[in-house]
Backbone as numpy.savetxt, mean C-alpha at the origin, in Angstrom:
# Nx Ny Nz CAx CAy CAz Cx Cy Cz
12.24 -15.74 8.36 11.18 -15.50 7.39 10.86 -14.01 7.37
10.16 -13.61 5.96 10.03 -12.29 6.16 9.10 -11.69 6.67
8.86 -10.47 6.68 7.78 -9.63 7.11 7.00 -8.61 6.19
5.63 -8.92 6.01 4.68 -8.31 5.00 3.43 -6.85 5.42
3.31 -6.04 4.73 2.34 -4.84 4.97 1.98 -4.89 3.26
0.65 -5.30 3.95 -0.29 -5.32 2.95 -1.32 -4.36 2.95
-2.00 -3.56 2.26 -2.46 -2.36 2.11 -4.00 -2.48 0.67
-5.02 -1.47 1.25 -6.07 -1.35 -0.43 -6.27 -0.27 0.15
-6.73 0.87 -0.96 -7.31 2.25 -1.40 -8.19 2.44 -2.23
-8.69 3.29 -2.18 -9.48 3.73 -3.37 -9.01 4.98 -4.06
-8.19 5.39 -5.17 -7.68 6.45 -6.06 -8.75 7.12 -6.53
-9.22 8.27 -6.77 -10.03 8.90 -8.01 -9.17 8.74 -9.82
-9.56 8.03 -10.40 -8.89 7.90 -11.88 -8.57 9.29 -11.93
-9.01 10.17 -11.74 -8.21 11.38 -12.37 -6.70 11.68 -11.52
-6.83 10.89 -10.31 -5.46 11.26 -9.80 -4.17 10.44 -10.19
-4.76 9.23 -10.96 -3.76 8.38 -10.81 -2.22 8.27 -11.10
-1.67 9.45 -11.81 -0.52 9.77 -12.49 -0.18 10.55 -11.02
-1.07 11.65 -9.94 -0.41 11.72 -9.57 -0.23 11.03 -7.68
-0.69 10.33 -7.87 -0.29 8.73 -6.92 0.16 7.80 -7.55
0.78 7.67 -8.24 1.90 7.05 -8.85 3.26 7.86 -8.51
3.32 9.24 -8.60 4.59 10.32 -7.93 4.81 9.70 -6.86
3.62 10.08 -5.91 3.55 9.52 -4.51 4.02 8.65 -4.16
3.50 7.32 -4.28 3.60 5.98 -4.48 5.78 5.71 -4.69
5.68 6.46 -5.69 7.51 6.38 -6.07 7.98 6.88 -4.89
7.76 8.05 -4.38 8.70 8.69 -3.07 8.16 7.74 -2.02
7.09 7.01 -1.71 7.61 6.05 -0.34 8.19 4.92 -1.60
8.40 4.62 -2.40 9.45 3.07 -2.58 10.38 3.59 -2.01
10.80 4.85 -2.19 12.11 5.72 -2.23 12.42 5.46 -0.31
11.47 5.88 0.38 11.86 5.90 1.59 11.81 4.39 2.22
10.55 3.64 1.59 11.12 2.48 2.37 11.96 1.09 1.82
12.40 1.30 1.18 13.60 1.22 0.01 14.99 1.48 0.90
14.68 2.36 1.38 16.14 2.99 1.87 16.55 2.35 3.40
14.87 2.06 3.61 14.39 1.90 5.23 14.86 0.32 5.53
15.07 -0.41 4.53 15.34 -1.68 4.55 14.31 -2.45 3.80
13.25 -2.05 3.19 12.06 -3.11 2.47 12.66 -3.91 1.62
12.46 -4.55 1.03 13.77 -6.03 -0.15 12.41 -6.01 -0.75
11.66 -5.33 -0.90 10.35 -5.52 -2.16 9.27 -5.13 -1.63
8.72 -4.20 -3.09 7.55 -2.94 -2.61 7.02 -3.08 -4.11
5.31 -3.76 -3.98 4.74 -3.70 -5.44 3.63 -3.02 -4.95
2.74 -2.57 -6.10 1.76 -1.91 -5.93 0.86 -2.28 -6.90
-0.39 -2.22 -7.20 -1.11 -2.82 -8.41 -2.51 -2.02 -8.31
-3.12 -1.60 -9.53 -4.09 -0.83 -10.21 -5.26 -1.92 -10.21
-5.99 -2.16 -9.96 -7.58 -2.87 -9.90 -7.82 -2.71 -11.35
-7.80 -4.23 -11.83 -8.57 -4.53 -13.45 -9.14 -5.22 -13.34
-9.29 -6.50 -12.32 -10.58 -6.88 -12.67 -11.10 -7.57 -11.26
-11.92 -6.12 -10.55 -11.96 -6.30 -9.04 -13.65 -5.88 -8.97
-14.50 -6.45 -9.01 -16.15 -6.57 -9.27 -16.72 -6.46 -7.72
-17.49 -5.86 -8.22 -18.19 -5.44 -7.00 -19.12 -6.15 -5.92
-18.84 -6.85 -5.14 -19.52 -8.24 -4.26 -20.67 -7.60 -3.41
-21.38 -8.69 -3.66 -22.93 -8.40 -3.08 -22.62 -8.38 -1.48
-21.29 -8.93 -1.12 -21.34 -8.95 0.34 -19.85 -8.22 0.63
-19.24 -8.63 -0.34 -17.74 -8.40 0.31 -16.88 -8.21 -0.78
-15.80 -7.38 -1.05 -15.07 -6.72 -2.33 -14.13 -6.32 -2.09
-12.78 -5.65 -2.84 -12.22 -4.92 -2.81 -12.73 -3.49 -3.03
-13.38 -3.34 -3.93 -14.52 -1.95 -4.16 -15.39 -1.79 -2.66
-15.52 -2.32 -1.88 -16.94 -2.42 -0.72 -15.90 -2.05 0.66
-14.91 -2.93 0.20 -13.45 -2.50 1.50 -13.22 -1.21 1.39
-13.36 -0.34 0.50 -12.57 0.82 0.55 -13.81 1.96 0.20
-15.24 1.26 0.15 -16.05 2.54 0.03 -15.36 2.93 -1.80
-15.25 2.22 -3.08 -14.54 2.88 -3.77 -15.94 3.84 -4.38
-16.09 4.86 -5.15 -16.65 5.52 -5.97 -16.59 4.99 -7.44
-18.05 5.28 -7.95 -17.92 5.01 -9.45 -16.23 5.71 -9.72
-16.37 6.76 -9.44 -14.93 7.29 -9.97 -13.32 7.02 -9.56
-13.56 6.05 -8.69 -12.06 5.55 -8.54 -11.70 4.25 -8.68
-10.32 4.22 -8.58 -9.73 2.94 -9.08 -9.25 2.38 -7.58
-9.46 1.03 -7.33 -8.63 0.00 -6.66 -7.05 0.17 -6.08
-6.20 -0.05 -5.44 -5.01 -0.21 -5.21 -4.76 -0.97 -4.14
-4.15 -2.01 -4.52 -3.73 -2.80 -3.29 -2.43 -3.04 -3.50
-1.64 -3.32 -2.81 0.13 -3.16 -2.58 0.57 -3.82 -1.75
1.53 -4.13 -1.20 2.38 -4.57 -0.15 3.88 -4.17 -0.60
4.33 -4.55 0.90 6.11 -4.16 1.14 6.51 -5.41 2.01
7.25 -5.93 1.67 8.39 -7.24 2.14 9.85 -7.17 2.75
9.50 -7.04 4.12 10.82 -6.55 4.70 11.20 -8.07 5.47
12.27 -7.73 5.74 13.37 -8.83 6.51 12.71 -8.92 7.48
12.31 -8.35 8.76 11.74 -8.82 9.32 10.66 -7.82 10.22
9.90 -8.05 10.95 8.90 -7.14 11.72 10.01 -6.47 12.64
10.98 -6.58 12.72 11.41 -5.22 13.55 12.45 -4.12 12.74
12.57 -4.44 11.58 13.08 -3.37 10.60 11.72 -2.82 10.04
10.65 -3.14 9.62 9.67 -2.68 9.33 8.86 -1.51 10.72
9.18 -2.23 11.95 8.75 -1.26 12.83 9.66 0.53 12.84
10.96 -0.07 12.89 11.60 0.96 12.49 11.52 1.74 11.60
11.23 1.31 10.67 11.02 2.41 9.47 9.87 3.42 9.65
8.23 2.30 9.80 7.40 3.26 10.13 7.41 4.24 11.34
8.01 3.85 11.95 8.36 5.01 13.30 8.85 5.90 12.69
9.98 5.87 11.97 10.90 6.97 10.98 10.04 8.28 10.31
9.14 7.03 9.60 8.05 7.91 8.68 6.76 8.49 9.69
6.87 8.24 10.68 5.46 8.90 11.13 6.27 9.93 12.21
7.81 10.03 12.03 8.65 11.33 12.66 8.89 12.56 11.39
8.71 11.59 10.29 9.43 12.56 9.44 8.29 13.99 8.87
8.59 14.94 7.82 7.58 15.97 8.22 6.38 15.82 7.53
5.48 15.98 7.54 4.48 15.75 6.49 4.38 16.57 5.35
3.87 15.91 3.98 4.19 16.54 2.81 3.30 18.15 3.14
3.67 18.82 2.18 2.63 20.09 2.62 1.37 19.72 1.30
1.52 19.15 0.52 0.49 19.27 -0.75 -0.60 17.45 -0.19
-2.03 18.18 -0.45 -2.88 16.49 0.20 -2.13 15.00 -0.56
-2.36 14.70 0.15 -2.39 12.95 -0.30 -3.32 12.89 -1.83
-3.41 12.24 -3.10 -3.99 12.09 -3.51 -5.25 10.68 -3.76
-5.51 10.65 -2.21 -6.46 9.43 -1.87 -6.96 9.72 -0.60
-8.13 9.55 -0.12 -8.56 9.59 0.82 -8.08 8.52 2.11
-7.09 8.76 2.54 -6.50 7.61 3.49 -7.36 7.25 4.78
-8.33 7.80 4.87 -9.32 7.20 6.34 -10.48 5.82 5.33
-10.49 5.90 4.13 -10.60 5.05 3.45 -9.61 3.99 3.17
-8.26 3.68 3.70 -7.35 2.59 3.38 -7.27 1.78 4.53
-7.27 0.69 4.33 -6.76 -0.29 5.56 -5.91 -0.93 5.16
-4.91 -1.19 5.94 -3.37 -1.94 6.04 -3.41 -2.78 7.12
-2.29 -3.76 7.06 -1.74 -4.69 8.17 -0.28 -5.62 7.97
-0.09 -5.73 9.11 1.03 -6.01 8.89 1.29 -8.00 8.87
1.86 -8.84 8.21 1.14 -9.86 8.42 2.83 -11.42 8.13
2.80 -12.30 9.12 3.65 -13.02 9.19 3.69 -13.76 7.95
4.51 -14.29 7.07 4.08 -15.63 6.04 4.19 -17.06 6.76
3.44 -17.54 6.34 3.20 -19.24 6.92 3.66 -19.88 5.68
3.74 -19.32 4.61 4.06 -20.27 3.25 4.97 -19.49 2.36
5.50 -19.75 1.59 6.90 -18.77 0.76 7.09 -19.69 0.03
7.35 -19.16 -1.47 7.61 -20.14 -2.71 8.08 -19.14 -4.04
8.97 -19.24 -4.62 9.44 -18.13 -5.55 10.81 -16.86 -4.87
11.34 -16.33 -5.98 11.78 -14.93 -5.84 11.64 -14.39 -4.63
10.44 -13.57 -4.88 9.77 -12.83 -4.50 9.98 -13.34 -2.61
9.54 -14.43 -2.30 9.14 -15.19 -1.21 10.68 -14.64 -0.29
């Protein structure tokens, strides 16, 4: 069965064209790294919970947008490998366009699989 990293952010709308660049150069690396599927998705209709949210998870700002994503690798020890790879490799010199102490990720087993995708 496979292995999942699931991920949310908060973007500023004005960056979003360029975290979408971003976004393309890791498919690119973990793509290469072994992932078998890497989606990413823009928040349309993610409302703001009196207790609990996707907006409330990430601290978002009136001014930013949602992102939640995942990557689907073969298994948790090609996925370990990769991120080891990437946290050797050099860091970009230009910022991130997201505040990443605002993102939380995890890495997470499937108990159920149905489709493609699965």
């Amino acid at each position: 069965m496979a292995y999942v990293d699931a991920y949310v952010l908060a973007v500023p709308k004005d960056k979003i064209e360029e975290y979408k660049a971003f976004s393309e150069s890791m498919l690119h690396f973990w793509t290469d790294e072994g992932c078998t599927s890497y989606v990413e998705c823009l928040g349309d209709d993610v409302p703001m919970g009196e207790v609990t949210s996707f907006p409330r998870a990430v601290q978002a700002k009136e001014n930013e947008a949602v992102v939640f994503g995942w990557a689907v690798w073969p298994d948790k020890e090609t996925r370990d490998k990769a991120n080891a790879k990437m946290m050797q490799a050099p860091q970009p010199s230009a910022p991130m366009p997201f505040d990443g102490k605002r993102m939380f990720w995890g890495g997470f087993k499937p108990i159920l699989e149905r489709g493609k995708g699965a």
